[in-house]
mmCIF file of the N, C-alpha and C atoms, coordinates in Angstrom:
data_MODEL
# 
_entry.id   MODEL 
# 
loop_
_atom_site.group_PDB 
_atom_site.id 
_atom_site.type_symbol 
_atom_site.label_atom_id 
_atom_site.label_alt_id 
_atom_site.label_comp_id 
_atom_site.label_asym_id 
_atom_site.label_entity_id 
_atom_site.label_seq_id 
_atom_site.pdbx_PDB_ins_code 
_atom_site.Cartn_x 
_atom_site.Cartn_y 
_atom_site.Cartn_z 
_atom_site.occupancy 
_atom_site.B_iso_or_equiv 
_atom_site.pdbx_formal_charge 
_atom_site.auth_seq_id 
_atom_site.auth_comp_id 
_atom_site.auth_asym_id 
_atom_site.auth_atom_id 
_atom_site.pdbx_PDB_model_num 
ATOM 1   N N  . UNK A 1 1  ? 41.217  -14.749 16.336  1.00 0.00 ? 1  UNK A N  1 
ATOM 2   C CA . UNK A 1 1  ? 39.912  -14.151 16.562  1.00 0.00 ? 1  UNK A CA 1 
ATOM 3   C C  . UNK A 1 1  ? 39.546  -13.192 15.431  1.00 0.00 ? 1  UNK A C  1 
ATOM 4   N N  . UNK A 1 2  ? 40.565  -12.371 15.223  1.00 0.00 ? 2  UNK A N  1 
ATOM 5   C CA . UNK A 1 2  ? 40.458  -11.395 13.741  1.00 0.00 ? 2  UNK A CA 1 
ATOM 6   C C  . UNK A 1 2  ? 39.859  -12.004 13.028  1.00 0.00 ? 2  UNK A C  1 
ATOM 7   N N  . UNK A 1 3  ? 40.039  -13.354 12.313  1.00 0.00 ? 3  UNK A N  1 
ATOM 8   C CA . UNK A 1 3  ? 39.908  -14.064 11.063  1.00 0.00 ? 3  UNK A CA 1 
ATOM 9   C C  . UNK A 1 3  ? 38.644  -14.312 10.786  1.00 0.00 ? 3  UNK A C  1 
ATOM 10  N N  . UNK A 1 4  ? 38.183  -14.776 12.238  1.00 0.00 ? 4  UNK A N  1 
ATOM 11  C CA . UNK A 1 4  ? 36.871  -15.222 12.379  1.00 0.00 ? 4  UNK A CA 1 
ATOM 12  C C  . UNK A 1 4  ? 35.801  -14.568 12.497  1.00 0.00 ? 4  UNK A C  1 
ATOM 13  N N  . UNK A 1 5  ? 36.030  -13.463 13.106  1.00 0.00 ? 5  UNK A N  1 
ATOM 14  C CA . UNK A 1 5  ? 34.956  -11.669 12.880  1.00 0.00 ? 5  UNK A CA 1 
ATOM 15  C C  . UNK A 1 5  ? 35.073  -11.335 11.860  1.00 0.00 ? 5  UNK A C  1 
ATOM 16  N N  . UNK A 1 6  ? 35.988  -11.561 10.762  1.00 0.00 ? 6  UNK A N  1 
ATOM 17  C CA . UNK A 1 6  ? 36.335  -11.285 9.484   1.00 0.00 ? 6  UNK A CA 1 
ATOM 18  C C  . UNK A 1 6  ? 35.284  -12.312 8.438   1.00 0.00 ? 6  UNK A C  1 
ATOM 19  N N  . UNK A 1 7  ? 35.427  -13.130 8.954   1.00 0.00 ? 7  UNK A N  1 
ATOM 20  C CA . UNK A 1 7  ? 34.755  -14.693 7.895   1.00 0.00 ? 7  UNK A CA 1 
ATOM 21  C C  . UNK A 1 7  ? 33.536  -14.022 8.585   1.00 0.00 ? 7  UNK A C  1 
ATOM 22  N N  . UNK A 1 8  ? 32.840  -14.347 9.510   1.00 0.00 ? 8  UNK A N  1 
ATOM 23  C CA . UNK A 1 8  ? 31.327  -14.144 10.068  1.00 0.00 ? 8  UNK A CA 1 
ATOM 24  C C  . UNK A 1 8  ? 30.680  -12.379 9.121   1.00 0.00 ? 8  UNK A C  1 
ATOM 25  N N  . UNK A 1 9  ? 31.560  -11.570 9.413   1.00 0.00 ? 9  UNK A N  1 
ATOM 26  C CA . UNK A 1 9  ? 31.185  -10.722 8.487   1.00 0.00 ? 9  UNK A CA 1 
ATOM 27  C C  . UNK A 1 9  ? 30.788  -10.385 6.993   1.00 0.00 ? 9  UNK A C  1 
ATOM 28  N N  . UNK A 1 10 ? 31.653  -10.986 6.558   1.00 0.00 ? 10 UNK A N  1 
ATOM 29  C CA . UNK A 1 10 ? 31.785  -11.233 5.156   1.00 0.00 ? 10 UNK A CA 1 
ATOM 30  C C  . UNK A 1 10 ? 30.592  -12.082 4.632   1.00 0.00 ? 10 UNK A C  1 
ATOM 31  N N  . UNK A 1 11 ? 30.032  -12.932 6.096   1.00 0.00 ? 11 UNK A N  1 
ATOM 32  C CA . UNK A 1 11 ? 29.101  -14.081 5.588   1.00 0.00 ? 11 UNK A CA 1 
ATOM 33  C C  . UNK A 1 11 ? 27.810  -13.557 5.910   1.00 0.00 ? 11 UNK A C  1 
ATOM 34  N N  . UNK A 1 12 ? 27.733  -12.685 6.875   1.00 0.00 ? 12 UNK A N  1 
ATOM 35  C CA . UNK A 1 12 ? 26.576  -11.992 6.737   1.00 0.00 ? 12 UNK A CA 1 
ATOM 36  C C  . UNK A 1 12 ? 26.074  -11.010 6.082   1.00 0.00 ? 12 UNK A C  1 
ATOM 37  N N  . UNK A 1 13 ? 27.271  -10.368 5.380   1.00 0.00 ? 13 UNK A N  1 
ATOM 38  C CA . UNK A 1 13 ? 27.038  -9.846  4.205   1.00 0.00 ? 13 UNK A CA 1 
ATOM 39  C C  . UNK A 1 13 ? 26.508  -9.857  3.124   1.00 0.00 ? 13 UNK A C  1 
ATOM 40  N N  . UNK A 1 14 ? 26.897  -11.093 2.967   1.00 0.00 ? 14 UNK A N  1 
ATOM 41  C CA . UNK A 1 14 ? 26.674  -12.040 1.315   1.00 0.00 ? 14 UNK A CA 1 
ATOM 42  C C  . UNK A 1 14 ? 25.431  -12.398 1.839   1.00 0.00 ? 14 UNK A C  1 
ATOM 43  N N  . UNK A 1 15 ? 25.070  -12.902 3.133   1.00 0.00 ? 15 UNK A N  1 
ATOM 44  C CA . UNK A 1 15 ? 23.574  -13.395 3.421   1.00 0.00 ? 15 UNK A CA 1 
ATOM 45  C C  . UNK A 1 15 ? 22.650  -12.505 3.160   1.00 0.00 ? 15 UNK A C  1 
ATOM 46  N N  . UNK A 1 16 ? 22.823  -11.156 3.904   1.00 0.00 ? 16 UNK A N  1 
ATOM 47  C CA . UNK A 1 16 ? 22.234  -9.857  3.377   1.00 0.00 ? 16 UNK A CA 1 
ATOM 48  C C  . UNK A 1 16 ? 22.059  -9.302  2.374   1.00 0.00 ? 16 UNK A C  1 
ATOM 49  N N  . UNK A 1 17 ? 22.971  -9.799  1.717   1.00 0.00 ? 17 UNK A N  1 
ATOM 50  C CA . UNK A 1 17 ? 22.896  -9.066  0.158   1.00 0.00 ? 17 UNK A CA 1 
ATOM 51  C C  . UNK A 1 17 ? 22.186  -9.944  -0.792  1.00 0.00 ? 17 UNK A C  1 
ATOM 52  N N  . UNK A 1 18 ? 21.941  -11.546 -0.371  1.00 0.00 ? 18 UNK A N  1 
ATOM 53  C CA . UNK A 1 18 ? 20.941  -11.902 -1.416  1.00 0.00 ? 18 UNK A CA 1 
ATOM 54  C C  . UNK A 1 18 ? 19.475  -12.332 -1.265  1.00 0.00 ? 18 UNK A C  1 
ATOM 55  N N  . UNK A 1 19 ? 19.488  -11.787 0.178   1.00 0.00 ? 19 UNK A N  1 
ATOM 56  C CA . UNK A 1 19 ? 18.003  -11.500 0.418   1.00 0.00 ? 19 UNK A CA 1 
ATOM 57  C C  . UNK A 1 19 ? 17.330  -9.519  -0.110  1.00 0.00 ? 19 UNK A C  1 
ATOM 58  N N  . UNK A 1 20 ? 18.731  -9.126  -0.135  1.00 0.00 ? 20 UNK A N  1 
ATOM 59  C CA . UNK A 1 20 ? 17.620  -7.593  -0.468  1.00 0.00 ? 20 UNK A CA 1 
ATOM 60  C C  . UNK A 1 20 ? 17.765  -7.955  -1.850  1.00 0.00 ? 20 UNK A C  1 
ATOM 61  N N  . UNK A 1 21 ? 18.623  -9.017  -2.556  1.00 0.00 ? 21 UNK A N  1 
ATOM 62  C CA . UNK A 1 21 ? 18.234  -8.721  -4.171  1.00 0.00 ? 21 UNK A CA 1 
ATOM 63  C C  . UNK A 1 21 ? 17.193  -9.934  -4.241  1.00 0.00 ? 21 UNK A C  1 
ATOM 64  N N  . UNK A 1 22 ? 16.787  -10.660 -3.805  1.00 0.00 ? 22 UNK A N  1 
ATOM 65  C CA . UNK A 1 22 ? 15.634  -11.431 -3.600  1.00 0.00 ? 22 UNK A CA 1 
ATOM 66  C C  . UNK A 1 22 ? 14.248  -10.433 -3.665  1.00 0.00 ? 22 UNK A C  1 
ATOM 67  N N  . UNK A 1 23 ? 14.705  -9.721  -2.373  1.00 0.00 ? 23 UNK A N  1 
ATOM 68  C CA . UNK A 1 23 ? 13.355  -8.735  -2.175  1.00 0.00 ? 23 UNK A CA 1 
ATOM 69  C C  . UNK A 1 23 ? 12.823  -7.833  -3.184  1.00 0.00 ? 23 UNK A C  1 
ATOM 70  N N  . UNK A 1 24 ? 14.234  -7.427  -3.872  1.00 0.00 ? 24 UNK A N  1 
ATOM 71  C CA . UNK A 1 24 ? 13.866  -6.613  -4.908  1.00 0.00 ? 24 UNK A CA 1 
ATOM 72  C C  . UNK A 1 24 ? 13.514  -6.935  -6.384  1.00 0.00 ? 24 UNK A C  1 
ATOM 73  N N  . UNK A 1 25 ? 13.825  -8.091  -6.211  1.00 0.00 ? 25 UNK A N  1 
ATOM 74  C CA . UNK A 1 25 ? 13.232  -8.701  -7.419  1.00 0.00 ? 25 UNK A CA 1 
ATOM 75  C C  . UNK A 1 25 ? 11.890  -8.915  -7.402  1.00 0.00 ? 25 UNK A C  1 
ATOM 76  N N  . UNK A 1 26 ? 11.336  -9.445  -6.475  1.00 0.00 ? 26 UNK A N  1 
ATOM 77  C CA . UNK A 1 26 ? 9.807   -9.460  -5.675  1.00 0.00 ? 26 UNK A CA 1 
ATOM 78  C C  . UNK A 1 26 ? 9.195   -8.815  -6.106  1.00 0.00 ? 26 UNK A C  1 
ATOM 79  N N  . UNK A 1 27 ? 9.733   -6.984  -5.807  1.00 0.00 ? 27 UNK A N  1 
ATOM 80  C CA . UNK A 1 27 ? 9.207   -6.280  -5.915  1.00 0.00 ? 27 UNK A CA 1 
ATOM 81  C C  . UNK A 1 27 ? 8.966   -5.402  -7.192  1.00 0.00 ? 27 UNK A C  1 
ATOM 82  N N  . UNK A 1 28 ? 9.988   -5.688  -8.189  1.00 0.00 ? 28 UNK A N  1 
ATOM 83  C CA . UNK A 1 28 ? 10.080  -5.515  -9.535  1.00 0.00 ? 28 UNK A CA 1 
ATOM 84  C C  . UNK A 1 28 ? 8.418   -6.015  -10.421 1.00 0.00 ? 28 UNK A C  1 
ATOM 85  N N  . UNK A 1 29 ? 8.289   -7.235  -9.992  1.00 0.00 ? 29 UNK A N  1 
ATOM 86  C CA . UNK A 1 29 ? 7.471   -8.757  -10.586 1.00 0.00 ? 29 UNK A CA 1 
ATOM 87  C C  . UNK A 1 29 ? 6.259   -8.079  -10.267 1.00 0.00 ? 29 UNK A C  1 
ATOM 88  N N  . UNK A 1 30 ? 5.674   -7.811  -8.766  1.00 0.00 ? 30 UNK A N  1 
ATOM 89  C CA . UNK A 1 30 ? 4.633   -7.553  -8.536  1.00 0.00 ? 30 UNK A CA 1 
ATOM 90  C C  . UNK A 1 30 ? 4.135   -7.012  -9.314  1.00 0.00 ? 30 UNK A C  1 
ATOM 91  N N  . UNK A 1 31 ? 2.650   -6.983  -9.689  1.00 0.00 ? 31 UNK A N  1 
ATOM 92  C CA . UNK A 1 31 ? 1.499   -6.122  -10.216 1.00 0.00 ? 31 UNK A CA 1 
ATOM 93  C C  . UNK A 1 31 ? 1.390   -4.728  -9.690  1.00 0.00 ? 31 UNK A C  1 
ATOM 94  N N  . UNK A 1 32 ? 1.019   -3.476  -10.497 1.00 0.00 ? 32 UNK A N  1 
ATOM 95  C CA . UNK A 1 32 ? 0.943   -2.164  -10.210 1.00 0.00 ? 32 UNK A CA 1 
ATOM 96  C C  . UNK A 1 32 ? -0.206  -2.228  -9.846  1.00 0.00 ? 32 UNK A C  1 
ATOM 97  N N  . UNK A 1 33 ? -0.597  -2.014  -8.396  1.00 0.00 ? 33 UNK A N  1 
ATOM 98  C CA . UNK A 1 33 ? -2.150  -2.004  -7.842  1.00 0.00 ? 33 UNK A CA 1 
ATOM 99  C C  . UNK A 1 33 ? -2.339  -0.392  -7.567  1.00 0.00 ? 33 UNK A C  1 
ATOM 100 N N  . UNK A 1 34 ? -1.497  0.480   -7.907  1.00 0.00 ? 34 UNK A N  1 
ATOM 101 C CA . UNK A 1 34 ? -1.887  2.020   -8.199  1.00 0.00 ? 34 UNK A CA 1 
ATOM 102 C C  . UNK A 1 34 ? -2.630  2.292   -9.650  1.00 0.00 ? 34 UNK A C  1 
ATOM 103 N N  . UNK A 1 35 ? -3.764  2.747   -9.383  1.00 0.00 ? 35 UNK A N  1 
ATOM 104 C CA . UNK A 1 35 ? -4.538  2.957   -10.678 1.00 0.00 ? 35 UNK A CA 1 
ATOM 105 C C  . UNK A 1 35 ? -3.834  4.389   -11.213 1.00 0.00 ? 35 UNK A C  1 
ATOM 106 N N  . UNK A 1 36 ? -4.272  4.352   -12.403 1.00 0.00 ? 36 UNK A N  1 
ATOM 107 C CA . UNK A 1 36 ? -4.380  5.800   -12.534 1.00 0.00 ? 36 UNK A CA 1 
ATOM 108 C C  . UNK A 1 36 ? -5.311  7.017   -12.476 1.00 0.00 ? 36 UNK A C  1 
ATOM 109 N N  . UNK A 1 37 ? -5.268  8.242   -12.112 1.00 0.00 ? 37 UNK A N  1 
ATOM 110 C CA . UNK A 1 37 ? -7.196  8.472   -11.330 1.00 0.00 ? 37 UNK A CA 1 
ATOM 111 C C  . UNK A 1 37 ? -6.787  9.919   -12.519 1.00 0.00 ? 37 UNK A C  1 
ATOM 112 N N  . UNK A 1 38 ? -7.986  10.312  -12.915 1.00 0.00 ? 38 UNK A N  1 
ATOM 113 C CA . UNK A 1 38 ? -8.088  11.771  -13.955 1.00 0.00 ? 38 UNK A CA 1 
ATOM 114 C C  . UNK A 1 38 ? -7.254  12.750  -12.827 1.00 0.00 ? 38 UNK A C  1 
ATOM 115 N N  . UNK A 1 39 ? -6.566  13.676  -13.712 1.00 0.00 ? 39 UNK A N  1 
ATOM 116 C CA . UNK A 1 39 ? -6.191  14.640  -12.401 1.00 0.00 ? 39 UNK A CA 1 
ATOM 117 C C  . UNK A 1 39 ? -6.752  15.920  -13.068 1.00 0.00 ? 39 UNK A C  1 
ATOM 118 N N  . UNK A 1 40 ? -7.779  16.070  -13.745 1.00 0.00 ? 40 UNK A N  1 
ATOM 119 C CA . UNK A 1 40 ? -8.153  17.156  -13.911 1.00 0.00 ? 40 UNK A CA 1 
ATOM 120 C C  . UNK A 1 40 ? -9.289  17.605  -13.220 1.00 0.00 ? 40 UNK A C  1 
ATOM 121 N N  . UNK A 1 41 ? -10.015 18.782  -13.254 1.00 0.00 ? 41 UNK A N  1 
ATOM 122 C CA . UNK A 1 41 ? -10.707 18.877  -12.143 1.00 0.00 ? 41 UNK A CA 1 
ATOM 123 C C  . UNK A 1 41 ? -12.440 18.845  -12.220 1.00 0.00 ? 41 UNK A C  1 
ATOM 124 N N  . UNK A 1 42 ? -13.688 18.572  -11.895 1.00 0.00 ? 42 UNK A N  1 
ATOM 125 C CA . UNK A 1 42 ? -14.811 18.399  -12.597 1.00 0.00 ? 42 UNK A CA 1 
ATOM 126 C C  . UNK A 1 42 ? -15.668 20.154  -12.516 1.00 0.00 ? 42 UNK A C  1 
ATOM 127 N N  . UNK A 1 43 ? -16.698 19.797  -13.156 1.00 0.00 ? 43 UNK A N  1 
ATOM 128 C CA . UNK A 1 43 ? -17.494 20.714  -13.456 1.00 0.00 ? 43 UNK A CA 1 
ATOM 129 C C  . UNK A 1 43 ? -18.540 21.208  -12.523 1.00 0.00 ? 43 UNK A C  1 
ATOM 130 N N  . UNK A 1 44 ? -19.484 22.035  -11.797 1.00 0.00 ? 44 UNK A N  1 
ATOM 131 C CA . UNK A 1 44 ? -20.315 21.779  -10.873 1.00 0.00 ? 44 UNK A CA 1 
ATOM 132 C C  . UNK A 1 44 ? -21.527 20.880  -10.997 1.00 0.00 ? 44 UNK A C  1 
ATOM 133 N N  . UNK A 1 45 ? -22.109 20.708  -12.306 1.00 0.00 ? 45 UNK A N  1 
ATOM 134 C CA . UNK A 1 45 ? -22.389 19.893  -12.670 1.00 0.00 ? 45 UNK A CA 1 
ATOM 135 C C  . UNK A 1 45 ? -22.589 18.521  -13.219 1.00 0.00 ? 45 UNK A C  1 
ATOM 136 N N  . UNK A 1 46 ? -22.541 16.990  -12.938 1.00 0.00 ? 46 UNK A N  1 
ATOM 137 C CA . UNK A 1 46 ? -21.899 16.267  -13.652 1.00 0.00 ? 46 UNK A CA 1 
ATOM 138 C C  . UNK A 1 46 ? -22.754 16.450  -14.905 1.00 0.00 ? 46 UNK A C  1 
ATOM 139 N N  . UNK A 1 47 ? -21.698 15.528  -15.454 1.00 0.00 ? 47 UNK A N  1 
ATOM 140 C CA . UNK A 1 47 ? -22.721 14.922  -16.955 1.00 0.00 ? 47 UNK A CA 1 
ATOM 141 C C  . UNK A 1 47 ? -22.188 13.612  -17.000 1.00 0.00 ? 47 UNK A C  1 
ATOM 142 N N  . UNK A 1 48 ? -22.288 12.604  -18.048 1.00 0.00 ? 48 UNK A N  1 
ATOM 143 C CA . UNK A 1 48 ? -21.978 11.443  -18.498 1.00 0.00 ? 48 UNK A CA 1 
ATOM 144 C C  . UNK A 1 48 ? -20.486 11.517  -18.690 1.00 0.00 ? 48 UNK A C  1 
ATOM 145 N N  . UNK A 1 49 ? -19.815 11.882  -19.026 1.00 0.00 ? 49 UNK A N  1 
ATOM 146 C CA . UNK A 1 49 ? -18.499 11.883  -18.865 1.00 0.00 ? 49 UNK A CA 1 
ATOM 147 C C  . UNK A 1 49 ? -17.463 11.770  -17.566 1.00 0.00 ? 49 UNK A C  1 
ATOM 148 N N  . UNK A 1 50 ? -18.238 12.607  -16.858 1.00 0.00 ? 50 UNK A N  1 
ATOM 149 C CA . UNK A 1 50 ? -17.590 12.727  -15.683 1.00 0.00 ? 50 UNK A CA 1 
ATOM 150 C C  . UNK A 1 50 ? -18.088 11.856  -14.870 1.00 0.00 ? 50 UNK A C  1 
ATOM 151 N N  . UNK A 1 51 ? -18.859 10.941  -14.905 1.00 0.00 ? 51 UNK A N  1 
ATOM 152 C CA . UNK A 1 51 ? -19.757 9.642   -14.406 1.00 0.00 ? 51 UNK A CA 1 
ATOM 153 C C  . UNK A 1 51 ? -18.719 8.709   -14.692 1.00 0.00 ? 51 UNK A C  1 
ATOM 154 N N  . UNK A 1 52 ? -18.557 8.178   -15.815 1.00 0.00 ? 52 UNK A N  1 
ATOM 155 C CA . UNK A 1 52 ? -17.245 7.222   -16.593 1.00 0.00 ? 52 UNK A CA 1 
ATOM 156 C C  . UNK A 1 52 ? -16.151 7.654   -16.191 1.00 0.00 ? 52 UNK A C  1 
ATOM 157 N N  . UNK A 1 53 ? -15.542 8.752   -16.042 1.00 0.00 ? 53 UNK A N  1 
ATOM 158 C CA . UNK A 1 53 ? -14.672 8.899   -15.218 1.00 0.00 ? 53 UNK A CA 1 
ATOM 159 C C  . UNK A 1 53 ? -13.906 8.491   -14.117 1.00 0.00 ? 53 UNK A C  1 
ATOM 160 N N  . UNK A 1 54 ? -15.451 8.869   -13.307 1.00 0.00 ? 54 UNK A N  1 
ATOM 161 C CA . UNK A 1 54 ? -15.148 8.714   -11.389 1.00 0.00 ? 54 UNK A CA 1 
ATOM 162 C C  . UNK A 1 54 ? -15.478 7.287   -11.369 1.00 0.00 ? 54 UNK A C  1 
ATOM 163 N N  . UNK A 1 55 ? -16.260 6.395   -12.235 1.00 0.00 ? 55 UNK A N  1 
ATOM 164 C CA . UNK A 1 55 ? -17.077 4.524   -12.299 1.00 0.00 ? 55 UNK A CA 1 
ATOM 165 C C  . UNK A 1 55 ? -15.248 4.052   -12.968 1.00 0.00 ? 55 UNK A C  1 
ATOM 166 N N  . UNK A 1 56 ? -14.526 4.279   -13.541 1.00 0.00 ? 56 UNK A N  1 
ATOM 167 C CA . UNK A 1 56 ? -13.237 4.184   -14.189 1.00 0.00 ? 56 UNK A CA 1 
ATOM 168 C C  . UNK A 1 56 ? -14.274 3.444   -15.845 1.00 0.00 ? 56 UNK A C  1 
ATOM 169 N N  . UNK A 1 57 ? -14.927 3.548   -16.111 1.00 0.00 ? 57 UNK A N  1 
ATOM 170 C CA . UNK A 1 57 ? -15.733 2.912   -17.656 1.00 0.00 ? 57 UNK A CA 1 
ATOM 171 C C  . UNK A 1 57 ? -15.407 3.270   -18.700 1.00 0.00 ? 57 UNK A C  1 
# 
């Protein structure tokens, strides 16, 4: 019985382990859909700059 809780383990292991490096490869590949946004702060006024800014132009 040992042997066999032993083998089943070992095999779900290895099953487990090449689905999270599956997953993480996935997730490597994907496209960065986080933009990058200005982090500075605006004026009370806009102007044209700060228009292109907030439009991303």
């Amino acid at each position: 019985a040992t042997p066999l809780v032993t083998g089943l383990s070992v095999a779900a292991a290895a099953l487990g382990g090449k689905y999270l490096i599956r997953a993480y490869n996935a997730y490597k590949v994907r496209p960065s859909c986080m933009r990058q946004f200005y982090e500075g702060g605006f004026k009370p006024v806009m102007n044209r700059r700060e228009a292109a800014l907030i439009l991303g132009v």
